[in-house]
C-alpha positions as CSV (number, residue, x, y, z in Angstrom):
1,X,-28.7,-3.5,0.2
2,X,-26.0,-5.1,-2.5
3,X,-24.1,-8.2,-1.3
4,X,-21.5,-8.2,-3.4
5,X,-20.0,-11.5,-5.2
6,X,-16.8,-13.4,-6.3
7,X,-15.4,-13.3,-9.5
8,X,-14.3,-16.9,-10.0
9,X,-13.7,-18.6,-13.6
10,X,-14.5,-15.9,-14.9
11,X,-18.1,-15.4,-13.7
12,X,-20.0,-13.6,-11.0
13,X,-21.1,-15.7,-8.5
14,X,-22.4,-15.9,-4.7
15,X,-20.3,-16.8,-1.7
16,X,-21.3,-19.4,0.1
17,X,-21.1,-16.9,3.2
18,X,-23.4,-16.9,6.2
19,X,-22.1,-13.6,6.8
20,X,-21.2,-10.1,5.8
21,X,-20.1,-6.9,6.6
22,X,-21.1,-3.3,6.3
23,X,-19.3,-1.2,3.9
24,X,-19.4,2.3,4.6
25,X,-19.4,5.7,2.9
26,X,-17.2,7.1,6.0
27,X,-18.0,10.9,4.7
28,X,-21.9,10.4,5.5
29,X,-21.9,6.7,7.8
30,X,-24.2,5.5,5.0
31,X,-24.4,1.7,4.2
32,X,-23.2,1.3,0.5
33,X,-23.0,-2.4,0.3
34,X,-22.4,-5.6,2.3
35,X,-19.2,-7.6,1.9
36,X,-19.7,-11.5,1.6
37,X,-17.2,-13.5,4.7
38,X,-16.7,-15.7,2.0
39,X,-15.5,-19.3,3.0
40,X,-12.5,-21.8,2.5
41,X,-14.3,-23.4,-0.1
42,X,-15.4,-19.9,-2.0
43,X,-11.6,-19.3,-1.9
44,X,-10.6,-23.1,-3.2
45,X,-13.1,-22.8,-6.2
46,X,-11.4,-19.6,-7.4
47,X,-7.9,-21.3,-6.9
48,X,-8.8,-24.4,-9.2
49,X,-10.4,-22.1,-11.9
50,X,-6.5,-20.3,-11.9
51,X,-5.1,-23.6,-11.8
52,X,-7.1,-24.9,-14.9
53,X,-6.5,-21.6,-16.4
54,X,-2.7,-21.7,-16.1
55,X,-1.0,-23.8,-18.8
56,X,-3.0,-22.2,-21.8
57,X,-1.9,-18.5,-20.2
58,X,1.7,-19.4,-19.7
59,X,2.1,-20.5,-22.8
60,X,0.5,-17.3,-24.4
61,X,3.2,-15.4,-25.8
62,X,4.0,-12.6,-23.7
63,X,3.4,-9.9,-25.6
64,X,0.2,-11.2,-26.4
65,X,-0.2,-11.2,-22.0
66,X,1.1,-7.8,-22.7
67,X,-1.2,-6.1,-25.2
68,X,-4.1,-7.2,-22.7
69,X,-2.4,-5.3,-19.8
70,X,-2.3,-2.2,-22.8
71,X,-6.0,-2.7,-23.2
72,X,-6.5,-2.4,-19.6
73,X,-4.4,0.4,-18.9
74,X,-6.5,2.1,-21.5
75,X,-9.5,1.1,-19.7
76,X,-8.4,3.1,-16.3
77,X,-7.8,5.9,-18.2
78,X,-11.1,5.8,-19.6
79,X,-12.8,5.0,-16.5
80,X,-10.4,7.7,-14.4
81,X,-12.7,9.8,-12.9
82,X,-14.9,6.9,-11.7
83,X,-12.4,5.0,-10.3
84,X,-11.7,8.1,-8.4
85,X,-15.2,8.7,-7.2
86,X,-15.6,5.2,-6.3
87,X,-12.2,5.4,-4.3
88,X,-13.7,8.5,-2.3
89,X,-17.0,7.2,-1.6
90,X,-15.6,4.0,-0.3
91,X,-12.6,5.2,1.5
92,X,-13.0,9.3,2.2
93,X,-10.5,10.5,0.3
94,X,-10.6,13.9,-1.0
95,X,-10.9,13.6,-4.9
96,X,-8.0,15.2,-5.4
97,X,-5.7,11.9,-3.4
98,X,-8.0,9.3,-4.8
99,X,-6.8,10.7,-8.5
100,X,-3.1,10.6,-7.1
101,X,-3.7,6.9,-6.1
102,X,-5.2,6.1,-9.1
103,X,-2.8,7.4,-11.5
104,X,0.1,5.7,-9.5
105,X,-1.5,2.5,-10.4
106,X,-1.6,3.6,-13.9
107,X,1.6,3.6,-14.0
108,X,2.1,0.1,-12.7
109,X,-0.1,-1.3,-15.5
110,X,2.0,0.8,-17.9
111,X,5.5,-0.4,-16.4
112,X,4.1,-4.1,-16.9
113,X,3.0,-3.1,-20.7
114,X,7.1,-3.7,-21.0
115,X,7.3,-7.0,-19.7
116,X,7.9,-8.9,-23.3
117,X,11.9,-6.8,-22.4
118,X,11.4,-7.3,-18.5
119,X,10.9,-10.6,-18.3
120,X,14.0,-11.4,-20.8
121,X,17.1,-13.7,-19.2
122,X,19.9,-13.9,-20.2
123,X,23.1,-16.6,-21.8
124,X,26.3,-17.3,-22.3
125,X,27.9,-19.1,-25.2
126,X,30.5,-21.6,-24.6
127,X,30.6,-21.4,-20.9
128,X,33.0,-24.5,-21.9
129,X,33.8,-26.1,-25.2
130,X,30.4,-26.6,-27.1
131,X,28.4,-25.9,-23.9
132,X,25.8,-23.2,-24.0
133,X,24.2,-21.7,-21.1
134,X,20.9,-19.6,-20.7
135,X,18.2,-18.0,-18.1
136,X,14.8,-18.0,-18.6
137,X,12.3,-16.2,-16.6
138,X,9.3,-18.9,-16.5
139,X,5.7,-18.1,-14.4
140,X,5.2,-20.1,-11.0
141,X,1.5,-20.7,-11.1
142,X,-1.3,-19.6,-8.7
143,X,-0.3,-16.5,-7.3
144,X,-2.7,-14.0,-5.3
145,X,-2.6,-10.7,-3.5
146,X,-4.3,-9.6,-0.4
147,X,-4.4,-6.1,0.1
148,X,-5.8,-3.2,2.5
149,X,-8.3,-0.6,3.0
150,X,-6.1,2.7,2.6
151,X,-5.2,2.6,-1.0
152,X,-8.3,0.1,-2.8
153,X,-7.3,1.0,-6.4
154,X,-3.3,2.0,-6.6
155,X,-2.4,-1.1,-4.1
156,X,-4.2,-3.7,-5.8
157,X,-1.6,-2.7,-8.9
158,X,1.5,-3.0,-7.3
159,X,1.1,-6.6,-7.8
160,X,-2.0,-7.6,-10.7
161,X,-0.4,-6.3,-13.6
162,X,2.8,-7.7,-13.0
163,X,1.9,-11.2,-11.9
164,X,-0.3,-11.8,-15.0
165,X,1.9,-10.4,-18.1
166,X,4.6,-12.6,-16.6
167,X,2.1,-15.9,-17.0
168,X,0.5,-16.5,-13.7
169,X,-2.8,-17.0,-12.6
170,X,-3.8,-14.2,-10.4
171,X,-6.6,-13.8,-7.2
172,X,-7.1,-10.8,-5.2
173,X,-8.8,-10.5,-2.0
174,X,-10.0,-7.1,-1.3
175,X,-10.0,-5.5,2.3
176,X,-13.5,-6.2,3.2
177,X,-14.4,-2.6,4.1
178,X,-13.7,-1.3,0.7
179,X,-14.5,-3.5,-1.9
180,X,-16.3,-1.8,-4.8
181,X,-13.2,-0.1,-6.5
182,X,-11.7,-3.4,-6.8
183,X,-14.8,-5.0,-7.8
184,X,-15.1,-2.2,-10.9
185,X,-11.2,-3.0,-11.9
186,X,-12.1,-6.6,-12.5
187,X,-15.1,-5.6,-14.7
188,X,-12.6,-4.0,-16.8
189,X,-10.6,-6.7,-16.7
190,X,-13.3,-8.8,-17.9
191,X,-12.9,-6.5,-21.3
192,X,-9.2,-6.8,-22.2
193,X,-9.6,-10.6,-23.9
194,X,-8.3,-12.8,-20.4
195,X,-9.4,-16.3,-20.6
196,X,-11.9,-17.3,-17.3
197,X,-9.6,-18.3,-14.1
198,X,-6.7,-15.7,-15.1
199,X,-7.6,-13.2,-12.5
200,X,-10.1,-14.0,-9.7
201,X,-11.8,-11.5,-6.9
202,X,-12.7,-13.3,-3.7
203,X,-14.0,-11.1,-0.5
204,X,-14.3,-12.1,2.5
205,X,-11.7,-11.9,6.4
206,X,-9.6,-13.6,8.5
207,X,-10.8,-17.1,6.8
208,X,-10.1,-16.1,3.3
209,X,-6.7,-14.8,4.4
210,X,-5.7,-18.0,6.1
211,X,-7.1,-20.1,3.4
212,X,-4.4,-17.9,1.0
213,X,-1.7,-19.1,3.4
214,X,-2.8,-22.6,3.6
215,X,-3.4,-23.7,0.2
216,X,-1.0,-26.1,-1.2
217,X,-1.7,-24.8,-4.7
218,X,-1.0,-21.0,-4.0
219,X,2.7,-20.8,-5.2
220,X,3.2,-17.0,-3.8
221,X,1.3,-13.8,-1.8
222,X,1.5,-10.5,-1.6
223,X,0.2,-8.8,1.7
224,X,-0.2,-5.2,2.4
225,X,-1.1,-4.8,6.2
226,X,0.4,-3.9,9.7
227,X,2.9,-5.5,11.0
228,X,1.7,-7.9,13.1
229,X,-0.4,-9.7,10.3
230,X,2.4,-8.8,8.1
231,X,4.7,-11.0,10.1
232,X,1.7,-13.9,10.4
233,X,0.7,-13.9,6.9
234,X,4.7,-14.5,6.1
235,X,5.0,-16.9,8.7
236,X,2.3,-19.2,7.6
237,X,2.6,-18.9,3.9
238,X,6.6,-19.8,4.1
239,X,5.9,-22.5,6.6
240,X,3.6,-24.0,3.4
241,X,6.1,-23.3,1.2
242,X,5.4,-20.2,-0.5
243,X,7.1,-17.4,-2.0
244,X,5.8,-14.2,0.4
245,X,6.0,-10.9,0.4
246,X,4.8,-9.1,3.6
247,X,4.5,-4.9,3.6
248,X,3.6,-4.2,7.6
249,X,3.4,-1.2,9.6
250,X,5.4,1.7,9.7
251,X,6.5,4.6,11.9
252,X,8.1,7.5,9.4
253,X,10.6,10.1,11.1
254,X,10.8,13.4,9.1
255,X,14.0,15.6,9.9
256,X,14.2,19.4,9.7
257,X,17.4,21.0,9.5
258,X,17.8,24.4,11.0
259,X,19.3,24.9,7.1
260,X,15.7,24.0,5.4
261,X,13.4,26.7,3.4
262,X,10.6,26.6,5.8
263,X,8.3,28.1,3.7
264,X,8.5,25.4,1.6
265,X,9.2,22.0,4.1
266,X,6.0,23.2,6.1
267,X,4.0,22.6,3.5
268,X,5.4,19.4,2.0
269,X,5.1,18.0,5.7
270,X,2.0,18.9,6.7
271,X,0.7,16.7,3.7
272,X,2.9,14.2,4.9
273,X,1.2,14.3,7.9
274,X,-2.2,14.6,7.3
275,X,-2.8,13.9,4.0
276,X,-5.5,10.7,3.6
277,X,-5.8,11.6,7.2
278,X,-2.8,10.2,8.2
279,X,-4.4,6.8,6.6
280,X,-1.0,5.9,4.5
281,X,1.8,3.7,5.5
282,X,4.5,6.3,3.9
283,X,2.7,9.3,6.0
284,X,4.9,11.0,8.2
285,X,4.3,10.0,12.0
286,X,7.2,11.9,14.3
287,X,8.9,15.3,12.9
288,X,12.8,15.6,14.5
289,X,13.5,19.2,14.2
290,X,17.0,19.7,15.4
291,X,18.2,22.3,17.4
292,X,16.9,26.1,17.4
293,X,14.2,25.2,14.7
294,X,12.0,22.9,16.5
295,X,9.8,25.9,18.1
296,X,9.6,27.8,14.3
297,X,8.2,24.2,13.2
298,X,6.1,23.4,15.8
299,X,4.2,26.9,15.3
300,X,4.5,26.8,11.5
301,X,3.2,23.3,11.2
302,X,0.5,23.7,14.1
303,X,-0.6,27.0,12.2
304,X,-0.9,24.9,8.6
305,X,-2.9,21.9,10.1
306,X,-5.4,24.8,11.7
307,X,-6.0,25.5,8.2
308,X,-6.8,22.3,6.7
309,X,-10.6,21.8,5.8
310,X,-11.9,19.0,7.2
311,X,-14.8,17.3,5.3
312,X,-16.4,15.5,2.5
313,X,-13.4,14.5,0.1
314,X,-16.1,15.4,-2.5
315,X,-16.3,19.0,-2.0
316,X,-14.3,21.4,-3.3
317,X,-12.0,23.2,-1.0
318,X,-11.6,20.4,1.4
319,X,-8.6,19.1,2.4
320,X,-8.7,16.5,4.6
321,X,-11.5,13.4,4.8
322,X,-12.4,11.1,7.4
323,X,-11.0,7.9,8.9
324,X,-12.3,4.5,7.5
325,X,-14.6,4.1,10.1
326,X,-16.1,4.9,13.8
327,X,-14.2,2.0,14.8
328,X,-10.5,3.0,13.6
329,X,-12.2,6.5,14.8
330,X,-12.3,5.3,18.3
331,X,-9.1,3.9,17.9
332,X,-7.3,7.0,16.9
333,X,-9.2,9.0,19.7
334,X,-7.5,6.3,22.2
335,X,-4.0,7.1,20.9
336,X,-4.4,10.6,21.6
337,X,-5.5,10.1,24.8
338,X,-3.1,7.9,26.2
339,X,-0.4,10.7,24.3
340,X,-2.3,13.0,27.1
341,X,-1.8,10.9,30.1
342,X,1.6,9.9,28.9
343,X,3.0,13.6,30.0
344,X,3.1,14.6,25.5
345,X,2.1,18.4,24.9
346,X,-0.9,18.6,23.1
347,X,-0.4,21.6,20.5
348,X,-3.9,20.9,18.4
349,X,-6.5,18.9,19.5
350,X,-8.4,17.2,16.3
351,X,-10.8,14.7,18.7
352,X,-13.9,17.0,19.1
353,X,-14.4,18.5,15.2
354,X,-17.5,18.7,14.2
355,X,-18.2,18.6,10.2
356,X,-22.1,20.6,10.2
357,X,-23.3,18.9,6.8
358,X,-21.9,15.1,7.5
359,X,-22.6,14.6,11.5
360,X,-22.6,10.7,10.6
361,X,-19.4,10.9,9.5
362,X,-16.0,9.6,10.9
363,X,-14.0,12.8,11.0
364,X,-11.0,13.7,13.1
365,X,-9.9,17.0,13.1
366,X,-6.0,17.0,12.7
367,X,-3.9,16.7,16.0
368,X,-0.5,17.8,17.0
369,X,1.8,16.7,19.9
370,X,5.1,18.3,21.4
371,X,7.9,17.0,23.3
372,X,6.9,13.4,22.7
373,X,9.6,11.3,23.2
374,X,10.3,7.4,22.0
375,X,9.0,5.4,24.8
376,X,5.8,7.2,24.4
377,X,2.7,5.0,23.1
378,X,2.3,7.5,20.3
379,X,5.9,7.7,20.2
380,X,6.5,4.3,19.5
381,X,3.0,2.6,17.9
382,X,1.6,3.3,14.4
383,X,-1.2,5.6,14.5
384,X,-2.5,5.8,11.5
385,X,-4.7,8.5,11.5
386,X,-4.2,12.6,11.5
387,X,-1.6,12.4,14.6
388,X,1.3,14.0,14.4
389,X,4.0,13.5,16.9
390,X,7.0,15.9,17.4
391,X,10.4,14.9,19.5
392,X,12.8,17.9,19.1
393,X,16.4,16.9,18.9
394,X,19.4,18.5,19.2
395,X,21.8,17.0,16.7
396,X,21.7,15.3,13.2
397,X,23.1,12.3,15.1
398,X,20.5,12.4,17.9
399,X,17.8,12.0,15.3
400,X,20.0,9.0,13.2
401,X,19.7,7.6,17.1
402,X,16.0,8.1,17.8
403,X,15.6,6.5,14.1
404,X,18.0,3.6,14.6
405,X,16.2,2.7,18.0
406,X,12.7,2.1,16.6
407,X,11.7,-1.3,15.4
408,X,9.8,0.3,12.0
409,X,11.8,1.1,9.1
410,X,9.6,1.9,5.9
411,X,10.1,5.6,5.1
412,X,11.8,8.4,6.1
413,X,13.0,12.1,4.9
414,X,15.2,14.9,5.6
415,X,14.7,18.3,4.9
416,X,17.9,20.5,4.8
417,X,19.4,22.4,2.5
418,X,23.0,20.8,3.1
419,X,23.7,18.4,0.6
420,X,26.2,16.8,2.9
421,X,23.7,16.6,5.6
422,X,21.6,14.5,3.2
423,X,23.7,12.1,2.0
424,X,25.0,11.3,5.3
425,X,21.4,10.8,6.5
426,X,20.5,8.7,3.4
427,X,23.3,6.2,3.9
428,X,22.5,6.0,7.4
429,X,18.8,5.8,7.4
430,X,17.7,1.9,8.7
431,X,14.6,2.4,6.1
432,X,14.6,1.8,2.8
433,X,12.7,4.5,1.0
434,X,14.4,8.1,1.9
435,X,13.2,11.5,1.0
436,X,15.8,14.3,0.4
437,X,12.9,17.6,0.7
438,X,10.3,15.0,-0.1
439,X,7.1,14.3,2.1
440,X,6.1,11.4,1.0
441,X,8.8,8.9,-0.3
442,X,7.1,6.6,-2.4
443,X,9.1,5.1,-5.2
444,X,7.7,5.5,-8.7
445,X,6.7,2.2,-10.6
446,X,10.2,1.2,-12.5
447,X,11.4,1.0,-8.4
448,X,10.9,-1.4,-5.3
449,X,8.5,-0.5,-2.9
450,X,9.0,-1.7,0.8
451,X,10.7,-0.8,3.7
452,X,13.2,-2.7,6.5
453,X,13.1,-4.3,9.8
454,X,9.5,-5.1,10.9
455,X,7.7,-3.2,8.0
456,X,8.5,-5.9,5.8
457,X,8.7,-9.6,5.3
458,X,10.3,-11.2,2.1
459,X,13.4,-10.4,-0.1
460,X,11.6,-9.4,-3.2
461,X,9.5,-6.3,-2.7
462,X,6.4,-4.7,-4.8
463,X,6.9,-3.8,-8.4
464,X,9.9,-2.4,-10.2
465,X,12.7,-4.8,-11.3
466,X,11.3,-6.9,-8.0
467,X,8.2,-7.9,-9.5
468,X,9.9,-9.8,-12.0
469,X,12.3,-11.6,-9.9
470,X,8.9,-12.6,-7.3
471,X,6.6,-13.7,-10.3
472,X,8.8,-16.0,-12.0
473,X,11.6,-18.6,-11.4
474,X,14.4,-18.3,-13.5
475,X,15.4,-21.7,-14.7
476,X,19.2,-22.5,-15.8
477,X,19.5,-24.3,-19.5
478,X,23.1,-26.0,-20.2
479,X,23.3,-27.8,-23.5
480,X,25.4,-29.4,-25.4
481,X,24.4,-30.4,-29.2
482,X,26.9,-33.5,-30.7
């Protein structure tokens, strides 16, 4: 069995690792690889291969940086479909959502292509008699990314592309339980012209993660995680002085008016809901129908989660894959339980489906709730998995109250057909990515991407205008010429 290695200095190497872990192929329970627990050290040597690489790649021109990010958005597209395979095998996706993911990191790469006009600053002449002043945008060095299991290929390029047309040095640290899409990106990496040390791949845990925090020569981080390690990995990396941006968990309300086009919102939702089996931290966790349409909703959206497929994201006709792995399987299954014991109606039970062709695999079937309400465990904790939770409300304002109270604020979404309804909702909602009749409210790559409260840590969020405002340091220039 393949144990994978580190790209450091441009060069695949061995980790010094005692240790690894099993990566799985969660449709089948297969072994596909072994990840390296790669150490401090393995981590340090990848960090002074950036650090050597840094002056001769800030003081590329940047549209020079740039043409290498249009060579490797060309590369993606070339490589699309395996990308997408690898994506599935690794992570379950059906083919269909490992395509979405991939083409919405595309579109990172190809928002970076315009840096050279992104990255400008800005001047003023004669700020006083014969004094000039100007901004420029300069990189801040080392920079590196550690991201999660749920999205290996789109996640990865909410922050690569961005940190190295603007002239930093770049090292990623996959989730160790899917490595191998991340592994293939580099490879094509390794074909767009980037001098060694630019961009580094380093696998490994908890130790490579701290070692990111710790070291002194690391000038910024990007984390993708839940919350908890969100709020650690933002802790420890400020505390060494560090520029830090922390994405955590999430816990997504979706409203229904008694005003919505059912036929319509019952679909959107239900994808919301169990689409990458619930694996997503924009997925929809607790519907609010108000008033007299939380019974049509219940039934409609208990009816269209019978009819999902579960299977092998590589067949045709499925439409919902497996969890990451027996573990996060178990996990869920607890979740559901305690929602049983907790007094919440179960509607649809997803824990005993059975997939006949793949009975290695981690499936869950998906699961619906009733009458939960906030103090419930499944009411209040991130899932992350195909559990749906609904809390009928009576009033618009009621579910503004349920949202306010919860400590998560990265998406939510409203589905009405009142326009003033909406608004009122968006200006009021406490997270910072809202859906008007949209499921999943993921910004497109020219916006921010992160939510509010305890679902993120930082100021500067992922890609969009952010990017360039957390990859660079805008220095002030006042002169004077006699």
């Amino acid at each position: 069995m393949e144990t994978l290695t580190n790209f450091i200095g441009g060069r695949w190497l061995a980790s010094r690792a005692s240790e690894s872990l099993d990566v799985h192929n969660p449709a089948t329970g297969e072994v596909i690889a072994k990840t390296p627990l790669s150490t401090g050290e393995d981590l340090d040597a990848a960090v002074q291969a950036a650090k050597k690489a840094f002056p001769g790649w800030r003081d590329t021109p940047v549209v020079v940086r740039s043409r290498a990010m249009f060579r490797f958005r060309q590369l993606l597209e070339d490589h699309f479909e395996e990308l997408a395979a690898t994506v599935t095998r690794e992570h379950g996706k059906t083919l269909e959502e490992s395509r979405g993911s991939v083409r919405r990191g595309i579109e990172c790469v190809e928002v970076a292509c315009g840096t050279p006009s992104l990255m400008m600053g800005y001047g003023l002449e004669n700020i006083a008699s014969g004094i000039d002043c100007n901004v420029i945008r300069q990189p801040l060095g080392v920079c590196a990314a550690i991201v999660p299991f749920n999205f290996p290929a789109m996640v990865p390029l909410w922050f690569l592309p961005f940190a190295v047309a603007t002239g930093n040095t770049f090292i990623v640290k996959p989730s160790e339980q899917v490595p191998l899409t991340q592994r293939l990106m580099v490879q094509l990496l390794e074909q767009c012209g980037l001098p060694p040390g630019v961009v580094s791949l380093v696998n490994g845990g908890r130790s490579v993660v701290e070692a990111i925090c710790d070291h002194p020569d690391i000038r910024a981080v990007s984390f993708v995680g839940s919350t908890a390690v969100a709020r650690a990995v933002y802790q420890r990396g400020t505390n060494a002085g560090k520029r830090v941006q922390a994405l955590g968990g999430a816990k997504n309300f979706i409203v229904v008016m008694p005003d919505a086009d059912l036929d319509r919102t019952i679909e959107i939702i239900t994808e919301s809901f169990f689409g990458c089996a619930g694996e997503r931290c924009l997925a929809g966790s607790v519907l609010l129908p108000v008033g007299p349409v939380h019974a049509e909703a219940r039934e409609r959206l208990a009816a269209a989660a019978r009819a999902l497929r579960v299977g092998d994201g590589t067949q045709d006709g499925v439409g919902m894959g497996p969890v990451i792995s027996a573990g996060h399987r178990q996990r869920v299954v607890g979740y559901i339980e305690k929602g049983i014991a907790e007094g919440a109606k179960l509607v649809l039970d997803g824990r005993a489906h059975p997939v006949a062709d793949r009975p290695k695999g981690f499936f869950l079937g998906p699961t619906l709730f009733d009458d939960v309400t906030p103090a419930m465990t499944i009411g209040r904790e991130e899932i992350f998995g195909p559990v749906a939770s609904i809390t009928p409300v009576k009033t618009l304002e009621d579910a503004i109250t349920v949202m306010h109270a919860h400590p998560n604020a990265n998406a939510t979404s409203i589905f009405t057909s009142s326009g003033k309804a909406a608004r009122e909702y968006a200006r009021l909602a406490t997270a910072s990515m809202v859906g008007v009749n949209i499921g999943v409210a993921a910004p497109m790559a020219q916006f921010p991407f992160g939510g509010a409260k305890d679902s993120f840590f930082g100021d500067l969020k992922a890609h969009g205008r952010d990017a360039y405002e957390f990859y660079t340091d805008k220095k002030v220039v006042i002169s004077r010429w006699f």
